[in-house]
Residue frames relative to the residue before (quaternion, step in Angstrom):
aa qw qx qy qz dx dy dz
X 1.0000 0.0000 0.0000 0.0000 0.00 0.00 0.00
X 0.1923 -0.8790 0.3946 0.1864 3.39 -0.90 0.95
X 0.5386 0.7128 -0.2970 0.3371 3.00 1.41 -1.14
X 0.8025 -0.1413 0.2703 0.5127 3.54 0.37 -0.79
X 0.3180 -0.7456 0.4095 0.4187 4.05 -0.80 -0.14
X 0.6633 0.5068 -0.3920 0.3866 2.15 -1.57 1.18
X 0.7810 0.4338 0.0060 0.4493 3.07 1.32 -1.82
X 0.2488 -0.8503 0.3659 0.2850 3.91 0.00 0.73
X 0.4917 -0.6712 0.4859 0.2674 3.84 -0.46 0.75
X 0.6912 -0.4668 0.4205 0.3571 3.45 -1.31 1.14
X 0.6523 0.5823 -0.2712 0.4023 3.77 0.88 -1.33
X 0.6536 0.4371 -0.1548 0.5982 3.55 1.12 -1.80
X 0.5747 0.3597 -0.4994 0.5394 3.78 0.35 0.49
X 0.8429 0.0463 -0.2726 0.4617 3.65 0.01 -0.55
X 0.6319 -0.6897 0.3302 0.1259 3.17 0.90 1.03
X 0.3758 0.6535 -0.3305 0.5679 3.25 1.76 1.42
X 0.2647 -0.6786 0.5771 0.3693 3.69 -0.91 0.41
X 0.8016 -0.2976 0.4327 0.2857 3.08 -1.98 0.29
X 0.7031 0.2042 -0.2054 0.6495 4.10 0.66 -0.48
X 0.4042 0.6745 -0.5610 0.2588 3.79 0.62 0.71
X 0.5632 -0.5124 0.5527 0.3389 3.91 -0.91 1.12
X 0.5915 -0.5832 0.4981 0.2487 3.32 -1.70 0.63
X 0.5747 0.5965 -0.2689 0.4915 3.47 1.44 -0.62
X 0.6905 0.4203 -0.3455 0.4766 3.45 0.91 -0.87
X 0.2902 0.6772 -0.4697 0.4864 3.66 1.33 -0.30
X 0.8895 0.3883 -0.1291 0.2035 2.34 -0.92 -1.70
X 0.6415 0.5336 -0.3180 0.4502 3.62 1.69 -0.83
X 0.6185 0.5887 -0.2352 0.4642 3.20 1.18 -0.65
X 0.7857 0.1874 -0.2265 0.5444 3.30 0.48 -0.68
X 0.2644 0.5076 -0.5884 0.5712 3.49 0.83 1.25
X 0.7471 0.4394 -0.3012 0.3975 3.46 -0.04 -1.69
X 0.8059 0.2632 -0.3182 0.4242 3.89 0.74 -1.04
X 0.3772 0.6112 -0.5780 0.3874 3.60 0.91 0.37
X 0.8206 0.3187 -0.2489 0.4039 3.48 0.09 -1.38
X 0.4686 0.6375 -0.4885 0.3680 3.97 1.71 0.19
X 0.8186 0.3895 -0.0338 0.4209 3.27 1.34 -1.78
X 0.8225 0.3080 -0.3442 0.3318 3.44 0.86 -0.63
X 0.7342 -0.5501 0.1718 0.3589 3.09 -1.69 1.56
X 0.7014 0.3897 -0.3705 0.4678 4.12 0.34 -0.92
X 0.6593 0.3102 -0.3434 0.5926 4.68 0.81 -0.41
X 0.5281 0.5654 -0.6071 0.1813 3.43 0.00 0.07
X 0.5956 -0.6770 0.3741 0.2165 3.83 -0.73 1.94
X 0.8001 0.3647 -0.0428 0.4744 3.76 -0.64 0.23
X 0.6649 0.7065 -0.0436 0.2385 3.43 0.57 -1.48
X 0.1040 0.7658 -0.6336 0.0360 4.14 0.33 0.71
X 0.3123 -0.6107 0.6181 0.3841 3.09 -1.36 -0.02
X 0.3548 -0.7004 0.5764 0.2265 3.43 -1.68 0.46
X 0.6279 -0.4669 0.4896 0.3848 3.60 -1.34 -0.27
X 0.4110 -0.6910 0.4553 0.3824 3.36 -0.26 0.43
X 0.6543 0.4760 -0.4290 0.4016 3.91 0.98 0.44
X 0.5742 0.4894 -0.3896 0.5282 3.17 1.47 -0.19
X 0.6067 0.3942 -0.5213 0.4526 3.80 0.78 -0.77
X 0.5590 0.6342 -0.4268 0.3213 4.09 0.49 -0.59
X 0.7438 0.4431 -0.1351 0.4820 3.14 0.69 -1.52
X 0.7283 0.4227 -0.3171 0.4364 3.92 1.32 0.31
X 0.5545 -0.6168 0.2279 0.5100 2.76 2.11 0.53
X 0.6332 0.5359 -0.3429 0.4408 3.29 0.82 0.09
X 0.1805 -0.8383 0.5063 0.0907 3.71 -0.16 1.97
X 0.6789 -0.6236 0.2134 0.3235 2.69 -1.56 1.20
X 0.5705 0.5240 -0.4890 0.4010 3.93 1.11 -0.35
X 0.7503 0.3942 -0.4710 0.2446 3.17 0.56 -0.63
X 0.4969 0.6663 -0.4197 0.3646 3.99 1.22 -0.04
X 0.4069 0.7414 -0.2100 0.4906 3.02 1.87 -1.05
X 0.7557 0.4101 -0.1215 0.4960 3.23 0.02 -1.62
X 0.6201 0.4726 -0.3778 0.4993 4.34 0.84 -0.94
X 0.6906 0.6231 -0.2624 0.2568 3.35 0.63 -0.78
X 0.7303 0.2668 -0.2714 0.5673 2.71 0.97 -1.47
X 0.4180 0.7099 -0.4576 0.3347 3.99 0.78 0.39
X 0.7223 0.4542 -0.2444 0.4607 3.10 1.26 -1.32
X 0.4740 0.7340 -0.3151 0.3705 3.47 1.68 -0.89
X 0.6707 0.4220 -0.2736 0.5452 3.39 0.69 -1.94
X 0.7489 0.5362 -0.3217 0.2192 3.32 0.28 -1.34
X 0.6128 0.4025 -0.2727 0.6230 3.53 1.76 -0.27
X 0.5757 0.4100 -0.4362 0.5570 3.67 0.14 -0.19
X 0.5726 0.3054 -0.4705 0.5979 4.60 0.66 0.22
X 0.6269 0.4017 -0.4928 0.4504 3.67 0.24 -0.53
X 0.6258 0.5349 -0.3702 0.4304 3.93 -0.29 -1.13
X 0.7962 0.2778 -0.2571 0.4720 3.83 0.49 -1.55
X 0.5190 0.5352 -0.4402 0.5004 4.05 0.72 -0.29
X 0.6074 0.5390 -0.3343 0.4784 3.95 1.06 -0.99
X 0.7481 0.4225 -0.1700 0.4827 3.70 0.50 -1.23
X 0.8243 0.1703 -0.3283 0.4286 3.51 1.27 0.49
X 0.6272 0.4742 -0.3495 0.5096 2.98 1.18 0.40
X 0.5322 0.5367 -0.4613 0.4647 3.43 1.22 -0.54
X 0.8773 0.2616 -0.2337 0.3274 3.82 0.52 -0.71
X 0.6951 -0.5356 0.2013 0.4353 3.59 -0.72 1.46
X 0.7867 0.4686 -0.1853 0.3566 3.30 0.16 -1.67
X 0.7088 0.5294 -0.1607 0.4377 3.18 1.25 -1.23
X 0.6668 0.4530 -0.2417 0.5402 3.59 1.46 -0.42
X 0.5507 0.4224 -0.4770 0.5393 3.67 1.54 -0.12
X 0.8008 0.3267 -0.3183 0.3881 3.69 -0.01 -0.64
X 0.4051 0.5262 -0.4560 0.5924 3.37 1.13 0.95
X 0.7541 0.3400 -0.3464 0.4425 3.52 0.54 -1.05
X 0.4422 0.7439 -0.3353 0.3722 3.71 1.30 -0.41
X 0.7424 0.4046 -0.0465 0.5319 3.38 0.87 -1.58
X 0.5820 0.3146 -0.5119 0.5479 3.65 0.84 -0.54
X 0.6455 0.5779 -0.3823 0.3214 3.93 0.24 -0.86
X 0.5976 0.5335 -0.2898 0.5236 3.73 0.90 -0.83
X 0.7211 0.3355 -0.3173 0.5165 4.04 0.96 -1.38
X 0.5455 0.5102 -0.5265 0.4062 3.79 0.48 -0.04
X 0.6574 0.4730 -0.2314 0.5390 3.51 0.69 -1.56
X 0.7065 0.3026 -0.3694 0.5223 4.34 0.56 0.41
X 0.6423 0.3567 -0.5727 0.3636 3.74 0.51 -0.38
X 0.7282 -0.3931 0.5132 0.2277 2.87 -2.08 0.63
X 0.4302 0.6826 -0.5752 0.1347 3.10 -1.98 1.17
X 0.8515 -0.1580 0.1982 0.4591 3.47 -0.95 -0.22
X 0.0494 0.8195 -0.5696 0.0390 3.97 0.24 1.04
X 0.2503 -0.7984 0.5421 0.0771 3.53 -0.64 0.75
X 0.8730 -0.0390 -0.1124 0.4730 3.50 0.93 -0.24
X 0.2615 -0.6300 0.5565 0.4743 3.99 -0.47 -0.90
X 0.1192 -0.6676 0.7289 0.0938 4.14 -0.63 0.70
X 0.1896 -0.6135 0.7034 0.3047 3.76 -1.34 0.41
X 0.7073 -0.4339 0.4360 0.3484 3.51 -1.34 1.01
X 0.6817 0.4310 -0.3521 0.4750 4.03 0.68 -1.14
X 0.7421 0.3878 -0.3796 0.3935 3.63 0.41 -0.72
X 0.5294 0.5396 -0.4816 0.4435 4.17 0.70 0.10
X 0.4755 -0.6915 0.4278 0.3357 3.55 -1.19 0.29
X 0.3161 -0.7874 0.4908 0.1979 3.68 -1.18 0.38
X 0.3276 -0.6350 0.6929 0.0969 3.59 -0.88 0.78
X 0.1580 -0.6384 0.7486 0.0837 3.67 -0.54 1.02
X 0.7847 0.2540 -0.3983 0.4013 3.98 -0.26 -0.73
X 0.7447 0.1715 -0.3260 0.5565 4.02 0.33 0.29
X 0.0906 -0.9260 0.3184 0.1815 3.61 0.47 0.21
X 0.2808 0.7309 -0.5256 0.3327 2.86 0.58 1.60
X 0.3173 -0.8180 0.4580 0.1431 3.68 -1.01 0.83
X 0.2150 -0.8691 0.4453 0.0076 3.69 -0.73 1.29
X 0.2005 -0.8489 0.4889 0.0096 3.59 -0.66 0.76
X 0.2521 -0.8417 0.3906 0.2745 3.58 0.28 0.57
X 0.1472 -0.7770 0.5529 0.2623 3.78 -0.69 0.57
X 0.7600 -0.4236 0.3937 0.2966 3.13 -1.76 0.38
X 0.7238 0.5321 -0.2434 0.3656 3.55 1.15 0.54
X 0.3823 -0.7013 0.2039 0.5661 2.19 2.53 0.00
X 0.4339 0.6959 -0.3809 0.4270 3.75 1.15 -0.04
X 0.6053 -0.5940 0.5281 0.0443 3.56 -1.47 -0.09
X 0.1501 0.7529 -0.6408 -0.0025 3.34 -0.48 0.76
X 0.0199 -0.7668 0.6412 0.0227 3.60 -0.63 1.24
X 0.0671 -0.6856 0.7227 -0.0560 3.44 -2.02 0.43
X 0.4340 -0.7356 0.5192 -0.0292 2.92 -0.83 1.58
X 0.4527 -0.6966 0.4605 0.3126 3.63 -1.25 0.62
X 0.4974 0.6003 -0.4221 0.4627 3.24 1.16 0.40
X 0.5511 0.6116 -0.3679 0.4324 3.42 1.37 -1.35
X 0.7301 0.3996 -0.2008 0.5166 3.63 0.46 -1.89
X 0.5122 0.5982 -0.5263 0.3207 4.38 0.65 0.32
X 0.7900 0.2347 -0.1104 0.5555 3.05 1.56 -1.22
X 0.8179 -0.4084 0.1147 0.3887 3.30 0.76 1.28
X 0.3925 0.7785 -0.3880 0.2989 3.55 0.92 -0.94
X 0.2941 0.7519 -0.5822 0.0956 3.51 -1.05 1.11
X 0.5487 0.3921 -0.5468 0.4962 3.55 0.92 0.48
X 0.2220 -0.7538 0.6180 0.0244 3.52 -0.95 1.01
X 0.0063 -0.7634 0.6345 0.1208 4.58 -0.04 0.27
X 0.7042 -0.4852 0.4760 0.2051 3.15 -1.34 1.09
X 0.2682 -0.7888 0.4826 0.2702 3.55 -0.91 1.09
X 0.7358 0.3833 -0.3918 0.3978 3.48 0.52 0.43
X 0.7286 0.1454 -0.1033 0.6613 3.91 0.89 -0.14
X 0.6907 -0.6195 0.2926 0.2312 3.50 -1.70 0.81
X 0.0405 -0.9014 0.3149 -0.2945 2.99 1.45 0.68
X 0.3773 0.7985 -0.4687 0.0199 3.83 -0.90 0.49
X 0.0068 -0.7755 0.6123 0.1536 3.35 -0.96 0.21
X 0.5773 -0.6102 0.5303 0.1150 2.45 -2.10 0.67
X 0.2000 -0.8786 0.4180 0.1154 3.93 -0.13 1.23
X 0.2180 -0.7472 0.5887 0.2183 3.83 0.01 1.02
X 0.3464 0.6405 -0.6670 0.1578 3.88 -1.46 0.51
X 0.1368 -0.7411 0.6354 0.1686 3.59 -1.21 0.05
X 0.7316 -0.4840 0.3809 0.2923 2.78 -1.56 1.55
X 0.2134 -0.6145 0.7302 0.2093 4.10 -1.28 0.89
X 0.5164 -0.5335 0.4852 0.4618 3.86 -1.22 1.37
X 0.4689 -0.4474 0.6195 0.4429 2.80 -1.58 -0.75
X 0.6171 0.4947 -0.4642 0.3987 3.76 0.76 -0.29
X 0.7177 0.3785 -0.4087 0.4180 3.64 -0.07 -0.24
């Protein structure tokens, strides 16, 4: 699970990494449409609810598959409706990135924002760790607040010191 613990990422619903073409999307959540929903599901009659009884299978517990398969389509359909569309899957990918870069953990240092380096043509700022890796942050990251930043090669993190510029000035 990426999104958070505990919590399954848009991606881990349609079962796609995070650097996954829109096409592969889209195959996938073809593939779990016709796994989960009730009229494509491959293979699959419905019984009477005395025959599902009489195979030992009580009626709560058909009860209970259903509404599994239900929830379990209604996460496919919403993961589809944001990820299937560009815009909508960047400012998704924005926000899962910002809540990683806020949950809480292991902080190896404090870096002020002035001492890391700046890229004016991709503006994003980088900080070498002690592993020889990278810790970068984006001016998008610091829009929505973001200041613990982990190292892209080892579990590393730091903490970036800066203060928000108003919008009025």
């Amino acid at each position: 699970m990426t999104a958070s613990v505990g919590v399954a990422s848009l991606y881990d619903i349609l079962e796609v990494t995070e650097h996954a073409t829109r096409d592969d999307i889209r195959l996938s959540y073809q593939r779990l449409l016709l796994q989960y929903h009730p009229d494509k599901r491959a293979g699959e009659r419905r019984r009477p609810a005395a025959e599902t009884a009489a195979a030992g299978d009580p009626a709560g517990s058909s009860a209970a598959t259903e509404e599994h398969l239900r929830q379990r389509l209604d996460d496919v359909l919403r993961a589809w409706y944001t990820l299937g569309d560009t815009t909508r899957r960047a400012d998704y990918d924005k926000q899962l990135r910002a809540a990683r870069l806020c949950q809480p953990g292991p902080m190896d240092v404090e870096v002020d924002l002035d001492d890391m380096d700046y890229d004016e043509d991709t503006g994003v700022f980088t900080y070498a760790c002690r592993c020889s890796g990278a810790y970068t942050l984006t001016e998008d990251d610091l829009e929505v607040g973001a200041d613990l930043v982990g190292c892209a090669q080892c579990s590393l993190r730091i903490r970036v010191l800066y203060q928000a510029a108003d919008e009025t000035e």
